[in-house]
N, C-alpha and C positions, 0 to 999 in steps of 0.2 A: 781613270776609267778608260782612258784611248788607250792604253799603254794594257788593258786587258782583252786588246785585238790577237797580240801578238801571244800564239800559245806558249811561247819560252815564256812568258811574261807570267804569263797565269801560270805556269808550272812553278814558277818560282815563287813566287806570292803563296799561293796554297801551299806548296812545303816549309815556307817561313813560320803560317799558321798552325798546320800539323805537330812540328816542333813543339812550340810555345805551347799547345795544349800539352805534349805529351811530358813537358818539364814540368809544366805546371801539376800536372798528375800524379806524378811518379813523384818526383820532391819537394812541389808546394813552392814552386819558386820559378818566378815568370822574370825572362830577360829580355832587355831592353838598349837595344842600339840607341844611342844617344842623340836622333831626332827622330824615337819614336814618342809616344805620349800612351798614358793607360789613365782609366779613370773610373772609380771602384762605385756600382749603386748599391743601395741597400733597401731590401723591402720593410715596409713597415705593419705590421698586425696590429695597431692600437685600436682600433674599430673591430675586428675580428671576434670579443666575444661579445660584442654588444650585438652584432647580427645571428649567434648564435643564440645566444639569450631570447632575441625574436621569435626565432624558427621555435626555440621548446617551447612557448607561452603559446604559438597558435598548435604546435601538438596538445599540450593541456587541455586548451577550450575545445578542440575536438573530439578528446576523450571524454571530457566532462570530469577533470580529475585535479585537484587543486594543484599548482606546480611546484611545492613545499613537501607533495606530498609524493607526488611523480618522481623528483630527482631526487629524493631524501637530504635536503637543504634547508637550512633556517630562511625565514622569513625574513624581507628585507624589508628595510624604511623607520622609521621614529616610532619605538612604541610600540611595533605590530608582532604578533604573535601567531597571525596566521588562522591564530582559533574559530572565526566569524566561517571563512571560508572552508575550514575541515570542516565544522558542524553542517552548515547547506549542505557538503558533500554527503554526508552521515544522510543527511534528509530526504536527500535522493534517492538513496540504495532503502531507506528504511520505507520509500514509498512504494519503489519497485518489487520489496520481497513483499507486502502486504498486497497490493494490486494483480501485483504480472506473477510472483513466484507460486506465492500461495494456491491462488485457485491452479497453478499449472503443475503444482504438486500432489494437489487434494489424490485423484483417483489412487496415487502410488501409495500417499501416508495410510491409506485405507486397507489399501493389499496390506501393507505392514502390519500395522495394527493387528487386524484378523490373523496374519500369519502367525506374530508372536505371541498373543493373549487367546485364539482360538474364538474369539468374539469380536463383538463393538462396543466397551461400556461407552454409555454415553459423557462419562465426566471426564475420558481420555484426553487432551488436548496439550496445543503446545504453543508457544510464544517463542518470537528471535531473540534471541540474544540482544541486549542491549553494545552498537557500535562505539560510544563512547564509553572509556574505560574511566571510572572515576578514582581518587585515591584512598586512600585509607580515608584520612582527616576527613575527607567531604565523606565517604560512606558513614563516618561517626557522625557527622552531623544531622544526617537525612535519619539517621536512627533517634538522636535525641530528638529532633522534630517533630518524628512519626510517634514518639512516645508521649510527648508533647502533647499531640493533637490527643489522642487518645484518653489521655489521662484529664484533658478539658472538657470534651463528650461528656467523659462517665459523671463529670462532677455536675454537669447541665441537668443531667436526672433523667433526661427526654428518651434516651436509650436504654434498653435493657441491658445489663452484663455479661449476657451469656453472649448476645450480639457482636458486641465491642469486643469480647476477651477474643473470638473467632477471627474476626476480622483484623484484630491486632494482632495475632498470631501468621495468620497469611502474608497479612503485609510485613511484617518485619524478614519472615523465611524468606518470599518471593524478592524484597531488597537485598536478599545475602546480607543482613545485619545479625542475623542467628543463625548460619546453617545448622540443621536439625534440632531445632528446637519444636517444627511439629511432630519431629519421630520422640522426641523426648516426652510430651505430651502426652501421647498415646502410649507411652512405656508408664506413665505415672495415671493411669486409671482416664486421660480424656478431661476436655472442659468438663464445669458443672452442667448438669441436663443437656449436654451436646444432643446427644441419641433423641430424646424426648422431644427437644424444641425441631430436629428436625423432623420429627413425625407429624407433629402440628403444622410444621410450614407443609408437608405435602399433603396433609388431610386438607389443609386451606386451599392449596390448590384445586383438590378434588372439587372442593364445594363451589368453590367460582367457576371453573369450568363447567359443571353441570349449570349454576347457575347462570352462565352466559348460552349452555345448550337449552335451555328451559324456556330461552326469550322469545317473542312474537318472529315472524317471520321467515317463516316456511324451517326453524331450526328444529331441529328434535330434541324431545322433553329428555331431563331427568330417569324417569322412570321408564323409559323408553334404549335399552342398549344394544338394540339389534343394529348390525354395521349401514351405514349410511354414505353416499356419495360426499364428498369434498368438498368444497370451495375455499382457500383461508387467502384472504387480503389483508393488506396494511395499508389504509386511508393517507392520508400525505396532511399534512396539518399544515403547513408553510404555503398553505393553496393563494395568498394573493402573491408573495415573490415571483413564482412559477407564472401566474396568469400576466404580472408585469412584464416579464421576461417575454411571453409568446406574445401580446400586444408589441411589444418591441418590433418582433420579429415579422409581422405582419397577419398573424389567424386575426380574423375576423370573430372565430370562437374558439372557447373553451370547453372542454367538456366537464360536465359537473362532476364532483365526488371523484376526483383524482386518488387513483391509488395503486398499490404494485402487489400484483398476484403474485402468491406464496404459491399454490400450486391447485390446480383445475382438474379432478378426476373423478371420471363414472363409478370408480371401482370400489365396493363396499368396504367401509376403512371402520373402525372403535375408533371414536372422536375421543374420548378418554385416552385410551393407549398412543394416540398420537400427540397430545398433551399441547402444553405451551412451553416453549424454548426459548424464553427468555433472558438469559446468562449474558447476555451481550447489552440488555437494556440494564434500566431503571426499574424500582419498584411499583412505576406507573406501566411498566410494557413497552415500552416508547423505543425506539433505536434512531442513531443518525448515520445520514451517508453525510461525509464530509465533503466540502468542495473540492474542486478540480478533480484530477484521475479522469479518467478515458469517458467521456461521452460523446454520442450517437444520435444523430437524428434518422431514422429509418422508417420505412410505409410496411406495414401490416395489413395488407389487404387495403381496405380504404381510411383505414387509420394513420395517424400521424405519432408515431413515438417517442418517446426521449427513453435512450438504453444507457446504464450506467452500471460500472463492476460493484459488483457486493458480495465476496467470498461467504458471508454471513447468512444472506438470504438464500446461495445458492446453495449452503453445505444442507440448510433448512429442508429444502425443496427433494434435495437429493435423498436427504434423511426419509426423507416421509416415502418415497419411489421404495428406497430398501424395505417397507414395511406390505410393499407390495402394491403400491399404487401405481394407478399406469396414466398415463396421459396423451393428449394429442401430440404432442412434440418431443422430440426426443432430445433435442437440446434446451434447457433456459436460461435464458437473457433477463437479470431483473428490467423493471423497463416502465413507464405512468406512459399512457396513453393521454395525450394532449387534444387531437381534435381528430374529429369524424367527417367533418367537412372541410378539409382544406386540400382539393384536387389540385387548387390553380397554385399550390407553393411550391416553388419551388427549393428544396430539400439542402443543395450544395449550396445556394446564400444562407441559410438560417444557421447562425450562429448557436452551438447548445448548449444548454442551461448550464451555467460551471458551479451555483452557489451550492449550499448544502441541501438537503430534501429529509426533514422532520417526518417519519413517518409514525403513527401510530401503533398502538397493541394490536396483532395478530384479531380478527373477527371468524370467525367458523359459520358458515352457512352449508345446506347442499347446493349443488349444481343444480342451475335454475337454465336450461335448454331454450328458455325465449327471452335471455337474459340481455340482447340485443334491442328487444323493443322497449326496455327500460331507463336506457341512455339518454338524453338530452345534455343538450349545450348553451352557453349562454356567450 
């Protein structure tokens, strides 16, 4: 290093090294005065895809996207196939088109609809696709099952045939275990009294709704079909979960007869022509919102509410608005009002109701304008 005082020194040094790189370049061949010394490192990558490996599994859990599935690579470990983890995925996406996609579809399938058919029939509807693809074998299976079951019903006696032959008909097409075998039906003259039995289910309907308009309490009779103001709720049946939950959370009260407005309007509406839309329940009327999915704690003036998504209640509500009915609000939110007295809650602690909400059959009343001083809470 003293000896790099002297500039001859260093000019000769540096062109030693100049050299030696440029042989080394050109021919791959490094010379060595015989008290020079050279000593060769070598990098090693043995760890290198193991930190790569890292980095993709935390892109995975950020996309929310299994990493079997991300890289298109088998599944690694003893026994594992990975399948647990594609299904949650399937589950996610199948809660998001139901929740988030659907209702944020609704207004467009509507434009469509009307554009292509010139109408709205009301049996138009549509279901996603199912994300797992099954295979032949198992679709055979799910057929002999579904035939199975079928064929054990009919022999119970409990059901009519016209029922079961219907019902087994949809479900086997809606499986893809017969593609068109309801267009072949209909090519071969239809179930037996299809036509007929449905005429009896909708004269039955008639007769219950009249006779649910006929009941005490401010509803309008039967013989009575001049248009009348609105009110239709669905009572909530599951009323002590919900009252455990808000005790939880600290209300002091509850409010009695828990339940979720279907739609609230002045506007003279045929309570027949608006019917009941029950397709989505039971033969009792009953519907369920399932747990979790997006809820809301939110104040309504001096109310306290729990708001939760229901593409079902809201296509309802909307349904009823196309028939011309108008309302106070131009947006709805399904939503059970919880308590009338809870000023001092605070709203961002309250955890909100995740379980499920049983609510009952559809009830038709008119708009009752002092319907405020009928409330109470316990």
């Amino acid at each position: 290093m003293s000896s790099l005082s002297d500039p001859e020194y260093e000019r000769r040094i540096l062109q030693r090294y100049t050299l030696a790189n440029i042989g080394k370049g050109v021919n791959g061949t490094l010379m060595l005065d015989k008290d020079e010394e050279y000593e060769s490192k070598s990098a090693s990558f043995t760890n290198l895809p193991d930190v790569i490996d890292r980095f993709l599994q935390i892109v995975a859990g950020a996309a929310d996207i299994p990493l079997t599935r991300l890289l298109g690579t088998s599944p690694g470990g003893l026994n594992s196939t990975g399948e647990s983890d594609l299904r949650n995925y399937y589950d996610r996406i199948s809660a998001m088109q139901q929740i988030e996609m659907t209702p944020a579809m609704f207004r467009m399938d509507e434009a469509i609809i009307r554009s292509a058919l010139g109408s709205r029939p009301p049996e138009v509807h549509f279901i996603w696709s199912s994300l797992w693809q099954i295979s032949d074998k198992e679709r055979a299976d799910i057929g002999k099952t579904n035939a199975d079951t079928i064929k054990s019903l009919n022999d119970t006696g409990l059901f009519p045939p016209e029922a079961l032959a219907k019902s087994g008909a949809n479900m086997l097409v809606e499986n893809s275990i017969l593609p068109g075998f309801e267009q072949e039906i209909e090519d071969a003259g239809g179930l037996p009294d299809y036509e007929m039995e449905a005429e009896q289910e909708a004269e039955q309907e008639r007769l219950r709704l009249e006779a649910a308009a006929s009941a005490p309490g401010g509803r309008r009779t039967a013989q009575d079909a001049a248009p009348r103001s609105l009110y239709i709720r669905r009572d909530v049946l599951n009323v002590d979960d919900i009252r455990k939950w808000a005790r939880s959370q600290g209300f002091e009260t509850v409010q009695d007869g828990l339940h979720v407005t279907v739609i609230h309007t002045r506007t003279p509406l045929d309570w027949i022509k608006v019917g009941a839309v029950d397709e989505w329940a039971g033969n009792d009327g009953k519907i369920e919102i399932a747990p979790g999915g997006p809820r809301l704690m939110e104040r309504f003036g001096d109310a306290v509410v729990l708001q939760f998504a229901s593409s079902r209640l809201t296509w309802r509500h909307e349904d009823i608005k196309r028939m011309g009915a108008q309302t106070d609000y131009p947006d709805y939110q399904p939503h059970v009002t919880i308590s009338w007295d809870a000023a001092d809650i605070n709203l961002h602690a309250v955890e909100p109701y995740k379980g499920k909400i049983e609510l009952g059959p559809e009830i038709f009343e008119e708009v009752n304008e002092n319907w405020r001083a009928t409330v109470t809470e316990e």
